[in-house]
C-alpha positions in Angstrom: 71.7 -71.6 43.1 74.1 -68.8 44.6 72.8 -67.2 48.2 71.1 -64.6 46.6 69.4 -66.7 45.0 68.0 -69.3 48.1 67.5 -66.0 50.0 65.1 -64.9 47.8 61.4 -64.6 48.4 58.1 -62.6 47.2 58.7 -59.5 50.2 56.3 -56.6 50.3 56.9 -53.5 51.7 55.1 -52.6 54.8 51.3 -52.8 54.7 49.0 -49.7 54.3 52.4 -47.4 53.4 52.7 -45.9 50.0 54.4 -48.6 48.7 52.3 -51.3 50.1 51.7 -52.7 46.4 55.7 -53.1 46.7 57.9 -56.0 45.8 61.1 -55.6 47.8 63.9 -57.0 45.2 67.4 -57.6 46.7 70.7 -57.5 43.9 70.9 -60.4 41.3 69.3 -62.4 38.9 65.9 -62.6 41.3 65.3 -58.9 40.1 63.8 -59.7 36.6 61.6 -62.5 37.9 60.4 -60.2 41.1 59.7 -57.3 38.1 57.6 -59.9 36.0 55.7 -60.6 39.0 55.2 -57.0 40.0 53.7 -55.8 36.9 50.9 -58.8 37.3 50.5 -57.3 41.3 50.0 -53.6 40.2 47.5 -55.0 37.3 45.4 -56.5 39.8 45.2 -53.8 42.1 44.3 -51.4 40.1 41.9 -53.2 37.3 40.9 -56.4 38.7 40.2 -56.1 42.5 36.6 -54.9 43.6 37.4 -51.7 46.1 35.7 -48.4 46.3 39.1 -47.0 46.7 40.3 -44.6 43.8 43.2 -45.6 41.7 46.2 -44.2 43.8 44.1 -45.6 46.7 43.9 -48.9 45.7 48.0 -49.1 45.5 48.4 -47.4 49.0 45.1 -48.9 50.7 46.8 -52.3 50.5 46.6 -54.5 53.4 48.8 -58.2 54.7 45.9 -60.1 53.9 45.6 -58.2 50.3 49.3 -58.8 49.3 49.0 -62.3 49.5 46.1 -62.4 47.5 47.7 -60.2 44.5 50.5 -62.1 44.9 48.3 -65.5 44.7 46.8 -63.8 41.4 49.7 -62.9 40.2 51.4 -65.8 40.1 48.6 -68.0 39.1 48.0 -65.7 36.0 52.1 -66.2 35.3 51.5 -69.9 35.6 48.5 -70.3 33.5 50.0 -68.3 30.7 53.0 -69.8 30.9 50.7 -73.6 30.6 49.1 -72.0 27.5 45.9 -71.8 29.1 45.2 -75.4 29.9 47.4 -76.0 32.7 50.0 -74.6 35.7 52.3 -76.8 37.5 52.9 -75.3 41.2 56.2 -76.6 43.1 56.2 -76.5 46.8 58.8 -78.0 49.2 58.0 -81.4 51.1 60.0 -83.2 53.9 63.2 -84.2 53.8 63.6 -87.0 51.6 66.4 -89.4 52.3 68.0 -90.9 49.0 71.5 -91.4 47.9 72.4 -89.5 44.9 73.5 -91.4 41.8 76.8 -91.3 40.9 78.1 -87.8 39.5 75.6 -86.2 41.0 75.2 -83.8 43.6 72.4 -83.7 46.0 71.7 -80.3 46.9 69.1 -81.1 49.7 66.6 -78.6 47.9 65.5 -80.1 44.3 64.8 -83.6 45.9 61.8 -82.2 48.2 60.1 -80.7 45.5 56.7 -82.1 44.9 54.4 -80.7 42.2 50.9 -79.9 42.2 49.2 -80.0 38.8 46.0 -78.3 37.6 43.8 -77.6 34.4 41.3 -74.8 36.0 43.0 -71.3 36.1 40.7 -71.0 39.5 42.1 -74.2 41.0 45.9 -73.1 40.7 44.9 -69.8 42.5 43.1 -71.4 45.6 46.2 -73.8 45.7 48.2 -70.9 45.8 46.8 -68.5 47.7 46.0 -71.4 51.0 50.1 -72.0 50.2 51.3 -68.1 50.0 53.6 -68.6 52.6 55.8 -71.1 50.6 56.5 -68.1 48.2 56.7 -65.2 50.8 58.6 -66.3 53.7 61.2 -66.1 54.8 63.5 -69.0 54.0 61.3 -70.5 51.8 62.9 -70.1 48.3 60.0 -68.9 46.7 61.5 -67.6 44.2 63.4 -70.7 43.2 60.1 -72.3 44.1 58.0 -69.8 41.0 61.2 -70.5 38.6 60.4 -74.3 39.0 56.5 -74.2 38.4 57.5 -71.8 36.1 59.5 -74.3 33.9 57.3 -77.4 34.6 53.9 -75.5 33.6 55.5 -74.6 30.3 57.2 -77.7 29.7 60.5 -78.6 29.0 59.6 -79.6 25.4 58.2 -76.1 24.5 
């Protein structure tokens, strides 16, 4: 992956500001994944989450503690679709793993610490992620790299 790429992570814009409901996408290929992702946020916000706030409110009204749990939802709904509806696959980084790479093969100290967390209740995946939200938002912690993995493993590489 290039540096834009390891950079990346799941940023909001400030809390409580009018863009609070606000992915923050940097240049490169992170931008259509960040744009998927965002169109699950704003859904939630404005259809799914129970507030008293009117519709504009509900995007501007947005709090920390609320952006990580759209996020949560959103990814989780990504996942499950992705699964077909009977599974996600979440990938989260572990400790350092020491291992010699075989021979023609590069060890890129990121792919070999990846440890994934399986689940077949849409519910489960979303508690997993949302107690794990900072693996996907901060900063340093690939998250991006980290959705495209879970991504890829909840869909399969067969389908």
């Amino acid at each position: 992956f290039s540096c834009e790429w390891a950079a990346a992570h799941f940023r909001f814009r400030p809390p409580r500001s009018d863009l609070a409901y606000a992915l923050q996408a940097g240049k490169g290929g992170t931008r259509a994944i960040l744009v998927a992702v965002q169109a699950h946020i704003i859904s939630y916000l404005l259809f799914t989450r129970e507030t008293e706030c009117t519709h504009l409110e509900r995007l501007c009204r947005v709090g920390q503690w609320e952006q990580g749990q759209a996020l949560a939802t959103a990814l989780a709904e990504i996942l499950w679709a992705a699964g077909g509806g009977g599974r996600a696959v979440v990938c989260l980084i572990t400790a350092p793993v020491t291992m010699m790479p075989h021979e023609g093969y590069r060890a890129s100290t990121f792919t070999e610490r990846i440890q994934l967390f399986e689940f077949s209740e849409k519910a489960a995946a979303q508690g997993f992620i949302s107690d794990h939200i900072n693996c996907f938002k901060g900063e340093g912690s690939h998250g991006v790299i980290l959705f495209l993995y879970s991504l890829i493993f909840s869909r399969t590489l067969e389908r």
